[in-house]
PANU-83273 format. One record per residue: x, y, z of N, C-alpha, C in turn. Coordinates in steps of 0.001 Angstrom, whole numbers, plus 500000, padded with zeros to 6 digits. Example, Ala and Ser with C-alpha at 12.3 -4.5 7.8 and 13.67 -1.06 7.14 Angstrom:
<sites>
<<513190,494310,507800>,<512300,495500,507800>,<513200,496700,507800>>;
<<512850,497750,507080>,<513670,498940,507140>,<512900,500030,507870>>;
</sites>
This chain:
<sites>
<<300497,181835,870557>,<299789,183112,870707>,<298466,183018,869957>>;
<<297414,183394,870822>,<295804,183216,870065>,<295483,184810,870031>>;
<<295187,185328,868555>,<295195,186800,869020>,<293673,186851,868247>>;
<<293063,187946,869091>,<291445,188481,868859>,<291781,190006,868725>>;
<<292263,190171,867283>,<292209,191763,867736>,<290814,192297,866988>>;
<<290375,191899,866079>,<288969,193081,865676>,<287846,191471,865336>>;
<<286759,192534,865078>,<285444,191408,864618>,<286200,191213,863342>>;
<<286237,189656,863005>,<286538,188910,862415>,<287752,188486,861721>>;
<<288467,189221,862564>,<290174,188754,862332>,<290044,187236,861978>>;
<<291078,186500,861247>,<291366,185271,861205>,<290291,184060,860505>>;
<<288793,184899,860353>,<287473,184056,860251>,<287236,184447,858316>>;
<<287446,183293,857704>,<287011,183497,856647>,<285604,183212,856115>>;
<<284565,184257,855607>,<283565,184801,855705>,<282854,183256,854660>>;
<<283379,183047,853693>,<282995,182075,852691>,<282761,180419,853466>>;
<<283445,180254,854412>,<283367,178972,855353>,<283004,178755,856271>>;
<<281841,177756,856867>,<281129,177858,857823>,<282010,178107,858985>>;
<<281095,178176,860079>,<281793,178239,861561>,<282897,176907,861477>>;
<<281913,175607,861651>,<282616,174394,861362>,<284040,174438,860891>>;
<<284347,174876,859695>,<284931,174577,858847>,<286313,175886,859221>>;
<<285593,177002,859755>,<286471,178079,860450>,<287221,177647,861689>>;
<<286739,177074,862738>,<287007,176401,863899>,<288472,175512,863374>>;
<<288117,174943,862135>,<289492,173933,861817>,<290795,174744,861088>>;
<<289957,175526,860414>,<290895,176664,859455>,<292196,176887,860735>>;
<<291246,177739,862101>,<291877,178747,862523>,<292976,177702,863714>>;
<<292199,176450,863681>,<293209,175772,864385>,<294390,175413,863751>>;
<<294903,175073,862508>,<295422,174697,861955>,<296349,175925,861318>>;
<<296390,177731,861344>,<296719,178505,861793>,<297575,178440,863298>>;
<<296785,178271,863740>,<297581,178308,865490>,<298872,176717,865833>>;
<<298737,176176,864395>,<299332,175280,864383>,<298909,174135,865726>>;
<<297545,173404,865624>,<296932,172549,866360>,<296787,171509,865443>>;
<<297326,170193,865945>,<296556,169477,865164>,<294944,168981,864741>>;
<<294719,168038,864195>,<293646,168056,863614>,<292681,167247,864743>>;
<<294021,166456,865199>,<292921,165714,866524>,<292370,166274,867251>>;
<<293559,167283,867737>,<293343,168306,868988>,<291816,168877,869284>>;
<<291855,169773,867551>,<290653,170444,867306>,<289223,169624,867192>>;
<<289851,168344,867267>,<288216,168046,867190>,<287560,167573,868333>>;
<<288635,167392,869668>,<288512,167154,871125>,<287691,168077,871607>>;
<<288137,169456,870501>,<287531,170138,871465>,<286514,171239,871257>>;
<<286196,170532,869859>,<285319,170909,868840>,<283999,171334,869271>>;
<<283505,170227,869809>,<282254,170474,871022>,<281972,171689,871888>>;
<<283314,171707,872568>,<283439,173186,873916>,<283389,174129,873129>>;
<<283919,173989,871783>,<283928,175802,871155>,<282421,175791,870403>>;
<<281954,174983,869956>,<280528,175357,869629>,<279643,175852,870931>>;
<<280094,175049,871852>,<278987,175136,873077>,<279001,176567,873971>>;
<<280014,176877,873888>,<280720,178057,874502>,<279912,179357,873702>>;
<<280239,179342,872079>,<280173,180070,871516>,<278202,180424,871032>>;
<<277853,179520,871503>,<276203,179693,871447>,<275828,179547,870076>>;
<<276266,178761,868659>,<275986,179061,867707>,<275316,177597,866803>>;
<<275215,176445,868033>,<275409,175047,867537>,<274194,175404,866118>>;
<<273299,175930,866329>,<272360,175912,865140>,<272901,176432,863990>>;
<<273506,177266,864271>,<274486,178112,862907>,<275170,177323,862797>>;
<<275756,176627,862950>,<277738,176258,862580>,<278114,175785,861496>>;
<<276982,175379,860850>,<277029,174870,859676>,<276678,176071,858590>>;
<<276070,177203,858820>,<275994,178156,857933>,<277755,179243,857549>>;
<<277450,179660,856018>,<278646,180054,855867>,<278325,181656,856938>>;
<<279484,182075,857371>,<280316,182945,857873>,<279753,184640,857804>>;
<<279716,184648,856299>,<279284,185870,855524>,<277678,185673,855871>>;
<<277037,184872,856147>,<275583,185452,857174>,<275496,185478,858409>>;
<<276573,185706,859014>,<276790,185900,860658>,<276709,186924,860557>>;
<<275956,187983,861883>,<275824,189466,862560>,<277707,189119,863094>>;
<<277538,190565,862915>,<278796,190908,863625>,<278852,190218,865069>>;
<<278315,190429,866033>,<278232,189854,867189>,<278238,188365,867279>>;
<<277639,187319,866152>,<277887,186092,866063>,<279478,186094,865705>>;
<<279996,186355,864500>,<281255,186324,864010>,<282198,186307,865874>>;
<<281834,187508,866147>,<283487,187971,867691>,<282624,186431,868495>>;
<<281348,186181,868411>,<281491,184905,869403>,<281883,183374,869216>>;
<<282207,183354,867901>,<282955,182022,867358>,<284453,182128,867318>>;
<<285002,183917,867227>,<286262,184592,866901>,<287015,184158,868401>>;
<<285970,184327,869280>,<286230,184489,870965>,<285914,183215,871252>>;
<<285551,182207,870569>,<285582,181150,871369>,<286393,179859,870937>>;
<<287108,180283,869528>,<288129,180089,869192>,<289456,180203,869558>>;
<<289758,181321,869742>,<290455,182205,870500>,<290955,181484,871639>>;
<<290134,181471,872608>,<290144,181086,873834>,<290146,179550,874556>>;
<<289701,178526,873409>,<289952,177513,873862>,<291033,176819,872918>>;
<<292064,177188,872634>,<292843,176743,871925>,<294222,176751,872889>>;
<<294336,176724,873920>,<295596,176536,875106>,<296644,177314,874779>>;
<<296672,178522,873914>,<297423,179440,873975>,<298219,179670,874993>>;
<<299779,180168,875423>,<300025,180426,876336>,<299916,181969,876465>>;
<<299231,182939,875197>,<299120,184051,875502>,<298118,184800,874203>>;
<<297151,184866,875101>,<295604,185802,874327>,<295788,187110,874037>>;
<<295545,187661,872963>,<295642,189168,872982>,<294192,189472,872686>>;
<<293657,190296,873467>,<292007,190668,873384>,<291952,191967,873171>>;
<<291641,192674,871924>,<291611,194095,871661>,<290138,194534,871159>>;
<<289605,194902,872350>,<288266,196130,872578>,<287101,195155,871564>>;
<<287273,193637,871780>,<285972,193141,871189>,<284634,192495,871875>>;
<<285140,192881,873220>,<284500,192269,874203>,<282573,193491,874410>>;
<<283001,194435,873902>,<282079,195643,873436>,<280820,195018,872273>>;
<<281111,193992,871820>,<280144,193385,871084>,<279651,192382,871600>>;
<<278028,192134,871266>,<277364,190699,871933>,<276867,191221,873038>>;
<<275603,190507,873435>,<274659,191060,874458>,<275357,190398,875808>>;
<<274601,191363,877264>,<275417,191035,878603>,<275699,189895,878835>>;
<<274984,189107,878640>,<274915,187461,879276>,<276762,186471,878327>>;
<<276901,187167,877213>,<277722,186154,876506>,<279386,187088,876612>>;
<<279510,188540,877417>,<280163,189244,877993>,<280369,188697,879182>>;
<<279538,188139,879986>,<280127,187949,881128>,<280545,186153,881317>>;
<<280078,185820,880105>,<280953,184204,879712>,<282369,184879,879425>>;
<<282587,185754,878713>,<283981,186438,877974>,<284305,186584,879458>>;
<<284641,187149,880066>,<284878,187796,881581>,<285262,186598,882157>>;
<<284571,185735,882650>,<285035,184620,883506>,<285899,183712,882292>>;
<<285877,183365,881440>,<286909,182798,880623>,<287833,183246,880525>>;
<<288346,184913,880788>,<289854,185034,880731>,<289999,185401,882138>>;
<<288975,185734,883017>,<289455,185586,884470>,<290073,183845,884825>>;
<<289411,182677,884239>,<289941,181181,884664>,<291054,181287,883547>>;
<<291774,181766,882272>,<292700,181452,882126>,<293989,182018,882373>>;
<<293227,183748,883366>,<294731,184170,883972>,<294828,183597,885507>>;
<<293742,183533,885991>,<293914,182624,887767>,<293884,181488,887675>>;
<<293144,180618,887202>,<293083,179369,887208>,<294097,178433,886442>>;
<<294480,179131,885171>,<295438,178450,883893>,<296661,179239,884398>>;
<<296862,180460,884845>,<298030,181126,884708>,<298282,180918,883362>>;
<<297697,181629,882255>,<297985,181930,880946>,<298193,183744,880746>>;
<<298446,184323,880195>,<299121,185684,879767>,<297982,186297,878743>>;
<<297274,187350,879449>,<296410,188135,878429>,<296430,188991,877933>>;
<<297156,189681,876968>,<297099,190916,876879>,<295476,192007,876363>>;
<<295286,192791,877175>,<294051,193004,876529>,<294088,194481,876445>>;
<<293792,195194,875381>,<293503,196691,875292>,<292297,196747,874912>>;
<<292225,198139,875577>,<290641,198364,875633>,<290920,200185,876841>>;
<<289724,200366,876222>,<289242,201699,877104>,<288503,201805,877952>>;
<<287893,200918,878376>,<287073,200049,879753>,<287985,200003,880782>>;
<<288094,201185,881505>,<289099,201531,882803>,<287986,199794,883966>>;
<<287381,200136,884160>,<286934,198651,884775>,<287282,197331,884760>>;
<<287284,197062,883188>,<287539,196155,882542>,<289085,195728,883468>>;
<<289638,196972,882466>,<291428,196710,883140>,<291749,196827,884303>>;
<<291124,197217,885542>,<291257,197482,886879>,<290701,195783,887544>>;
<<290007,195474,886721>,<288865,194283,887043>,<290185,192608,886975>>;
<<290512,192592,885622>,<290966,191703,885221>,<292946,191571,885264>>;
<<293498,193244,885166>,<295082,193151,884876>,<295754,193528,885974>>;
<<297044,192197,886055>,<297652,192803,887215>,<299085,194054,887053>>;
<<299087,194143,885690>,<300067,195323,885167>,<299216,195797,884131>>;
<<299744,197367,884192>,<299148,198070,882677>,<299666,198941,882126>>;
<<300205,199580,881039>,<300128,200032,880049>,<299924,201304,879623>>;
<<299608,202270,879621>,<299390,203264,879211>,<300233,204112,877879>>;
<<299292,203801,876409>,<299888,204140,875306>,<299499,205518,875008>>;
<<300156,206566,874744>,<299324,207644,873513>,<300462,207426,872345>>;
<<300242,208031,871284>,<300370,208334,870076>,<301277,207373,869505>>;
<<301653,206124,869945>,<303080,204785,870160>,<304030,205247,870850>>;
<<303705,205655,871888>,<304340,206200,873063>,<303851,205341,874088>>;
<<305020,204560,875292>,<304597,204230,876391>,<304803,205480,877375>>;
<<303514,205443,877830>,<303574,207190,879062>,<303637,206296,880351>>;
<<302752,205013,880829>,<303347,204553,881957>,<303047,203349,881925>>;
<<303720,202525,883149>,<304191,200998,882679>,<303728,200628,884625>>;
<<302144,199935,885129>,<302665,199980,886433>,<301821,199225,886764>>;
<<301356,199384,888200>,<300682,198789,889007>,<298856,199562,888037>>;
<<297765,198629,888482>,<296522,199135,887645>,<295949,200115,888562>>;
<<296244,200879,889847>,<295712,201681,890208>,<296545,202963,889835>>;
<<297794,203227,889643>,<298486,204315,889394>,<298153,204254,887865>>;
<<298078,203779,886826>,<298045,203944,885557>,<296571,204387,885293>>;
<<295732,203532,885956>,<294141,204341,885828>,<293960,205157,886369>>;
<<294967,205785,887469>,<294802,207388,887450>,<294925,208260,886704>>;
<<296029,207748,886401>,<296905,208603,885222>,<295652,208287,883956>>;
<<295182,207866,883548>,<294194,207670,882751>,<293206,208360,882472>>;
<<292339,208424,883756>,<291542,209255,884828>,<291800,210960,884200>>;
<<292988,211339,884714>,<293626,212749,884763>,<294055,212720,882869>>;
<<293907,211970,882376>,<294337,212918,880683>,<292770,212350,880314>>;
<<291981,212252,880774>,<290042,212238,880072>,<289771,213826,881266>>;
<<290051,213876,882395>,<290082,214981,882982>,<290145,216429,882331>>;
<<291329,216351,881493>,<291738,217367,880796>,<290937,217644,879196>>;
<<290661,215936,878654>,<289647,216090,877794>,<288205,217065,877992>>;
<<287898,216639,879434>,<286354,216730,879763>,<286785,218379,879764>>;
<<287722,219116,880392>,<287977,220252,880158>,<287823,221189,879139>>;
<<288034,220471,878386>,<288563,221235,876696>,<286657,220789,875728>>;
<<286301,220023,876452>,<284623,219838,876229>,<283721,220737,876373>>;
<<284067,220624,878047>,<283546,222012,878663>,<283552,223447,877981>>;
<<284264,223953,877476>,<284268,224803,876888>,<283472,225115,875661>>;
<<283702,223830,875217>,<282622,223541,874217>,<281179,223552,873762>>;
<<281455,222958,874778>,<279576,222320,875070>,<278296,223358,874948>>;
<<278655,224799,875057>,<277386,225096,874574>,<276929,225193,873245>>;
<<278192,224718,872155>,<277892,225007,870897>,<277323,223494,870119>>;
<<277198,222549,871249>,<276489,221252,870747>,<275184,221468,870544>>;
<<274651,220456,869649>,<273604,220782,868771>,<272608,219948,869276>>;
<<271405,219783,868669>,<270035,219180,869688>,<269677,219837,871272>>;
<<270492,221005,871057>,<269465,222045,872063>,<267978,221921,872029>>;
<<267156,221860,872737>,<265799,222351,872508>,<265156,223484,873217>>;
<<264624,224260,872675>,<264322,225770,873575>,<263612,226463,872773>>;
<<262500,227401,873799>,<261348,227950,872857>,<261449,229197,872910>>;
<<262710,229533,873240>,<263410,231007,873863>,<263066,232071,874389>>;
<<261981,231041,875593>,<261820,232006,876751>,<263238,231933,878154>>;
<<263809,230812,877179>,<264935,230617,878483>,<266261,230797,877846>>;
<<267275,230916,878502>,<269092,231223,877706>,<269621,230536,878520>>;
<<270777,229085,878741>,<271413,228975,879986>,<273003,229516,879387>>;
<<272871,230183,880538>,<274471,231258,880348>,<275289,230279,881216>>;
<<275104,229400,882005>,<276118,228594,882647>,<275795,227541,883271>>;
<<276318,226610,883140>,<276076,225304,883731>,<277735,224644,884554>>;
<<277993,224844,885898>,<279134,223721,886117>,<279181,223469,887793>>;
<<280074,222893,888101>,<280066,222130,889580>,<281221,222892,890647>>;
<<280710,223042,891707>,<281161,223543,892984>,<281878,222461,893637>>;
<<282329,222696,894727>,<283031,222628,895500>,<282153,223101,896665>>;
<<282795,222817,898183>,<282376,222995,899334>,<282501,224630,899657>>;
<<283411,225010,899153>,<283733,226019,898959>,<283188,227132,897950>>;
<<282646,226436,897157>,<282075,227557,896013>,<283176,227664,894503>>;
<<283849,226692,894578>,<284914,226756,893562>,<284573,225568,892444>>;
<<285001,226056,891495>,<284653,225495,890128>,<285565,224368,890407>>;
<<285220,223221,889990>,<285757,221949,889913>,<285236,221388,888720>>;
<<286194,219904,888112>,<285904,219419,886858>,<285812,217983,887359>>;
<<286270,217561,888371>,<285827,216160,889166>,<285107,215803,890216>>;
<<284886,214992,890549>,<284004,214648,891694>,<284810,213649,892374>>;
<<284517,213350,893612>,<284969,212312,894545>,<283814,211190,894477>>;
<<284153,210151,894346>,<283132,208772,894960>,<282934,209379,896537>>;
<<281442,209252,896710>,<281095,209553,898031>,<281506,211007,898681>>;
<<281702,211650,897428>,<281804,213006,897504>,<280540,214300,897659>>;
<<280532,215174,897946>,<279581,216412,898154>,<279974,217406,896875>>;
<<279391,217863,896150>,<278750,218632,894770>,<277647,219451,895154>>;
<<278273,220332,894225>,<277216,221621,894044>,<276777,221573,892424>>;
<<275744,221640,892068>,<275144,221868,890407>,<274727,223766,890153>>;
<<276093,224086,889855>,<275295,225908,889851>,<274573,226146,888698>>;
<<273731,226434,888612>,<272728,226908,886814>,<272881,228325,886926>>;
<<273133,228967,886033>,<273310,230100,885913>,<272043,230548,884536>>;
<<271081,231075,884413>,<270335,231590,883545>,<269576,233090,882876>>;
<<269050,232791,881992>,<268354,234251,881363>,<266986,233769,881563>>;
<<266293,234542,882162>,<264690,234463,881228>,<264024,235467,880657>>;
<<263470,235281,879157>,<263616,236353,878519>,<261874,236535,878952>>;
<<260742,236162,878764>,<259507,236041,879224>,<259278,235826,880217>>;
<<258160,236516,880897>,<257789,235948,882522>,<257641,234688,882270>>;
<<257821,233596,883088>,<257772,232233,883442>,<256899,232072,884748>>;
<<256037,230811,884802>,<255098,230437,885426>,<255495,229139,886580>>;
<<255010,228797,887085>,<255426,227279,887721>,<256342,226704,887070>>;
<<257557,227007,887143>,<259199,227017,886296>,<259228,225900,887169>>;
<<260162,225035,886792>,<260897,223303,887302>,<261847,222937,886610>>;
<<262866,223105,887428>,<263817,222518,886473>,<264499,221014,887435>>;
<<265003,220408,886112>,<265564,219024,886159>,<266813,218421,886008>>;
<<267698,217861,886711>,<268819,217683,885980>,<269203,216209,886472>>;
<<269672,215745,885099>,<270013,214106,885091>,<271337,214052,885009>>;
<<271705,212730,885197>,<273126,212055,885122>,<272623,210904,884258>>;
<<273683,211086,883031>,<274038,209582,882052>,<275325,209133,881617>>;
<<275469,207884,881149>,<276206,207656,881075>,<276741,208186,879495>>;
<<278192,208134,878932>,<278368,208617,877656>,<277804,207892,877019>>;
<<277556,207196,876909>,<276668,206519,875687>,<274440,206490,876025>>;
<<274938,207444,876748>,<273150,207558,877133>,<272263,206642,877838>>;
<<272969,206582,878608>,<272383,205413,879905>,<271671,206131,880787>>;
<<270446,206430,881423>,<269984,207758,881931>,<269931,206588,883569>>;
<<270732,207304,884170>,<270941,206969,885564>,<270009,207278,886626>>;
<<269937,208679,886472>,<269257,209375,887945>,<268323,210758,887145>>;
<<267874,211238,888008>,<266951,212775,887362>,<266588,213292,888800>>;
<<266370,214417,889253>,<266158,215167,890496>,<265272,216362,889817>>;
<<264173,216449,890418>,<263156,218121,889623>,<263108,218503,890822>>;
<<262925,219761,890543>,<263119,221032,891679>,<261544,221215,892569>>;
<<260516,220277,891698>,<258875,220782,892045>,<258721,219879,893432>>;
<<259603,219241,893778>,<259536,218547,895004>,<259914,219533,896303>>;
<<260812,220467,896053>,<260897,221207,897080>,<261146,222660,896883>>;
<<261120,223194,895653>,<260874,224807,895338>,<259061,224490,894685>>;
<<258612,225614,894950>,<257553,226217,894483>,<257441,227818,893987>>;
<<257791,227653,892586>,<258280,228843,892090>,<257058,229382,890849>>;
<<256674,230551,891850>,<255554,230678,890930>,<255390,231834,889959>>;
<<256409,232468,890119>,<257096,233104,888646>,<258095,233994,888817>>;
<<258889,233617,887417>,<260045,233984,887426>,<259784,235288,886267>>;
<<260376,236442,886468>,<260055,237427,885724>,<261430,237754,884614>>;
<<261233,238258,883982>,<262325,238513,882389>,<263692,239064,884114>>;
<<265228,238621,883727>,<265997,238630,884165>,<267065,237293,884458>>;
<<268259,237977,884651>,<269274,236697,884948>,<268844,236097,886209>>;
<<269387,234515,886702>,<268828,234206,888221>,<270182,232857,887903>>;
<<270529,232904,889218>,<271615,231709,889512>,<270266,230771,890586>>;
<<270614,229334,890484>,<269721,228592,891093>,<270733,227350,891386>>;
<<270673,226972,892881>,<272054,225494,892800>,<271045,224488,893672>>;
<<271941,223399,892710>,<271773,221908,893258>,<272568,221356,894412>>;
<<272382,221069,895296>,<273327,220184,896141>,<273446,218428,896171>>;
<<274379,217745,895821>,<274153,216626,895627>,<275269,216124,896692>>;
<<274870,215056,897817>,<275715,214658,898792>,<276095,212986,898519>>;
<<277069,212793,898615>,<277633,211496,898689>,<277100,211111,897404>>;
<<277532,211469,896579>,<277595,210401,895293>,<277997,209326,894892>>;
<<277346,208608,895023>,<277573,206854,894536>,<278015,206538,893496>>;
<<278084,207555,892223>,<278766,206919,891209>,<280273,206210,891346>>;
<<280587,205236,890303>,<281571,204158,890825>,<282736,205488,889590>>;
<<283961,205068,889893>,<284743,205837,888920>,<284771,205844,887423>>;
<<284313,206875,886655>,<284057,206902,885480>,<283857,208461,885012>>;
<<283276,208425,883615>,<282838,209657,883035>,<281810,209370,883255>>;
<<281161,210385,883212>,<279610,210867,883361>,<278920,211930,882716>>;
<<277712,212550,882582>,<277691,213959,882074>,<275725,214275,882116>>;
<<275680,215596,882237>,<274731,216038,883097>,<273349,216316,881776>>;
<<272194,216308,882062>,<271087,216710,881377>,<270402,218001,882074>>;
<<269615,218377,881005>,<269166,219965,881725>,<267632,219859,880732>>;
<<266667,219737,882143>,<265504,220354,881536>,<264617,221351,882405>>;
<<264087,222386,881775>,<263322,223395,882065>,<261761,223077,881957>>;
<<260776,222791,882570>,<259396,223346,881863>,<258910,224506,882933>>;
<<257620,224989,881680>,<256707,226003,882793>,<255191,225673,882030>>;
<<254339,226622,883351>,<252928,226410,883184>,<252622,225189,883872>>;
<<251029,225283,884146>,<250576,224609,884634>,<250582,222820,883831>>;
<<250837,222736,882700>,<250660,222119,881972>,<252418,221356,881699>>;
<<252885,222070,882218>,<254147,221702,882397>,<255415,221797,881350>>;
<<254817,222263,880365>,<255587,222486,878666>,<257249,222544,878641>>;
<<257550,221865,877991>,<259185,221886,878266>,<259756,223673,877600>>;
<<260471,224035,878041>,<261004,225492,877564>,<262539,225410,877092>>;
<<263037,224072,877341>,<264891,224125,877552>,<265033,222636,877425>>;
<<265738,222041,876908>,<266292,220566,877574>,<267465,220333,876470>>;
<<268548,219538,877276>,<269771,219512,876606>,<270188,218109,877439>>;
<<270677,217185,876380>,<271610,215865,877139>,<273034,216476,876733>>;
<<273985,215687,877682>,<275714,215601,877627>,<275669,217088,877256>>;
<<275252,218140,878401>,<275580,219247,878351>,<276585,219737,879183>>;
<<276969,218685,880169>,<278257,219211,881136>,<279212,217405,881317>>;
<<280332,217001,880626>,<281023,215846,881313>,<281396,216415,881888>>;
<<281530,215133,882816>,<282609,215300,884167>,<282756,213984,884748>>;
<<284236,213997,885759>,<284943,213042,886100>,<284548,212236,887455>>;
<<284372,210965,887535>,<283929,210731,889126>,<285173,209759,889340>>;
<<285947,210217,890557>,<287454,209415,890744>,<287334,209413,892008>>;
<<288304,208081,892334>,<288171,207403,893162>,<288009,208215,894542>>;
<<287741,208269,895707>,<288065,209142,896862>,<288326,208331,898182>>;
<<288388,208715,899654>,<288692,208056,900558>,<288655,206404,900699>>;
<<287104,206356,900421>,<286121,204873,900700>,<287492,203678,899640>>;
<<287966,202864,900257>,<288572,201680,899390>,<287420,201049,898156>>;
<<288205,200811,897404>,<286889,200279,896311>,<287511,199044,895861>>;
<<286995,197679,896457>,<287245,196629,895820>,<287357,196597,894703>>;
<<288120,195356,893582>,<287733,194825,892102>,<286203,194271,891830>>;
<<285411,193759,893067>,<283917,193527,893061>,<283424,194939,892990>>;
<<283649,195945,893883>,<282587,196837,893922>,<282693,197768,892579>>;
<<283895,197744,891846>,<283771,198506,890741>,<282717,198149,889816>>;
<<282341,196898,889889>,<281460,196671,889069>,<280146,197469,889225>>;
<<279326,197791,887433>,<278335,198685,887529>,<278547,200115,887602>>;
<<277650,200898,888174>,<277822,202588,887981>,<277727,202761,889005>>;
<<277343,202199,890277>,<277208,203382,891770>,<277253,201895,892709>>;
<<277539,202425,894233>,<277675,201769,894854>,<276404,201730,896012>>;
<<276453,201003,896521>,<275267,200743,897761>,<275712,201176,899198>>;
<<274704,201443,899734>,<274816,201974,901328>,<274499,200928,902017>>;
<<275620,199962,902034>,<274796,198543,902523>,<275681,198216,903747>>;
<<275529,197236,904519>,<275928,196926,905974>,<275751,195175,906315>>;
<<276945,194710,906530>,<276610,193155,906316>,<276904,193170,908468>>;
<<276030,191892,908463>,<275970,191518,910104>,<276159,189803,909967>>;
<<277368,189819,911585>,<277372,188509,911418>,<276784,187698,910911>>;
<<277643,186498,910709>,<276784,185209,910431>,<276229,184485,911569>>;
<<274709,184536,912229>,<274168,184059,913039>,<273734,182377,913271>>;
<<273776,181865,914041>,<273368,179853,914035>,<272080,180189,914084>>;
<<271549,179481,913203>,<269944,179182,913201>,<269655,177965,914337>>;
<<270732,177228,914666>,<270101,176346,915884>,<269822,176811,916902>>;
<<270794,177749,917599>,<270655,178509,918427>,<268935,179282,918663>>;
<<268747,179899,917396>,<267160,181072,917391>,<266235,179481,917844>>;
<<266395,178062,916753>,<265289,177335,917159>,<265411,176609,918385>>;
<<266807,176408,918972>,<266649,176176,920794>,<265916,176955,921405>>;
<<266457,178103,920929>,<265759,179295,921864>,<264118,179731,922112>>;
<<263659,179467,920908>,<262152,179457,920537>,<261639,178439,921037>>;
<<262219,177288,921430>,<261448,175805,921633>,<261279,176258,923456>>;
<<262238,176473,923858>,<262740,176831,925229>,<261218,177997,925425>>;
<<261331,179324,924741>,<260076,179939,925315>,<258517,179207,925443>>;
<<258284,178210,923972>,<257230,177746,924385>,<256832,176171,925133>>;
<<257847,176447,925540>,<258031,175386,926551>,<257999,173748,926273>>;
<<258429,173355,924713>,<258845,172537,924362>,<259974,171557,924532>>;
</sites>
């Protein structure tokens, strides 16, 4: 068993990489030959050949999980445990992590256990899963029924948010504006807390304005929870609103076929007015909400990323054929 559960499990900080590489083999009970066969692949893997000789305790965190992980992993374990460290280290040495335990569960048939909160991740890579709360198993199954079930208790989170959310802080407002409501429709006009992939949404704003308002525009984004700013839509593209006078006013968005891939998400809100355009309102992660799976099948490829494409593949055509054919018109 090769286990990676946090940054720097197993890695003693006082001894170089070098000298860690042998430590941790000799832990896993490897011999000494073994480790030095393969001494090479774990430096090379791990991107650190210039470091390896430095002690430990001047590694970034992100160096440490990539000597931790490349230790880890080339040591022929018949079973990896990978717990939520794959979150450290820039994209490029994540998606070395990714195909290394994708070739040692398809290619090696080796046993991974991996936790983590990366519904992708686990939809991507496990062919059973898990579902723990409090040291409680709640379900034990196939990875599309358990990431529902997953899905539906962040559902209920985003709920109990909702409620919340107007008392989050970094409001900005010059209090000519109040938003008394922000949430999502249905086809119907009904409050909903999820969305469908390739689903139809309504954005209702519900507001005060306490001052006449001028060439008013409002904006609303989608990011990711950690502030990934996805998309933005302003209203000056197709309202021309040239003043709004002191009173309440409901104003809706329609958003069709949403591409987001299944995940959390959560909405931004900005207001300006005047010719000059002055912001009056703006708020990030003022509404989460859920985007789950819907009709459209969603490959383990297409989950990858945040939204999907409107794309259309056409046979595979013979190029001998087009240059017979071309030789033939000009009479070659």
């Amino acid at each position: 068993i090769a286990p990676l559960i946090e940054v720097g499990a197993g890695v003693n900080p006082e001894l170089t990489g070098r000298e860690n590489i042998f430590l941790n083999g000799a832990i896993l009970g490897i011999p000494k030959k073994v480790i030095n066969q393969k001494l090479d692949e774990i430096i090379e893997f791990s991107e650190l050949k210039q470091f390896i000789d430095t002690p430990v305790k001047r590694y970034s965190s992100g160096m440490t999980v990539r000597l931790g992980f490349s230790i880890a992993t080339s040591m022929d374990a018949d079973i990896l445990i990978v717990d939520e460290v794959l979150a450290v280290g820039d994209l490029a040495f994540q998606r070395k992590c990714f195909d290394r335990m994708e070739e040692l569960i398809n290619g090696q048939g080796k046993t991974v256990l991996l936790v983590s909160h990366n519904i992708r991740q686990i939809q991507r890579l496990c062919s059973r899963v898990v579902l723990l709360g409090k040291g409680k198993i709640i379900a034990d199954a196939d990875p599309k029924f358990v990431c529902d079930k997953f899905y539906g208790q962040s559902d209920e989170k985003i709920l109990l948010q909702k409620k919340t959310c107007r008392s989050l802080k970094g409001i900005q407002t010059s209090g000519d504006f109040e938003l008394i409501d922000l949430d999502l429709l249905d086809d119907i006009g009904k409050s909903v807390k999820s969305v469908c992939h390739k689903g139809d949404v309504t954005i209702s704003l519900h507001f005060r304005v306490l001052r006449p308002l001028t060439n008013a525009t409002f904006g609303v984004g989608i990011h990711t929870t950690d502030f990934l700013y996805l998309t933005t839509h302003n209203s000056e593209q197709q309202l021309n609103i040239e003043t709004l006078d002191p009173g309440e006013y409901v104003v809706n968005l329609k958003l069709r076929k949403i591409p987001l891939l299944p995940g959390v998400y959560s909405l931004r809100l900005g207001v300006t007015s005047g010719l000059a355009a002055g912001t009056i309102f703006y708020a990030e992660n003022i509404l989460p909400f859920l985007v789950k799976e819907g009709d459209e099948y969603l490959s383990a490829a297409n989950r990858d990323g945040v939204f999907s494409l409107e794309a259309y593949w056409n046979q595979p055509q013979s190029c001998v054929k087009k240059i017979q054919s071309k030789s033939q018109l000009s009479g070659k």
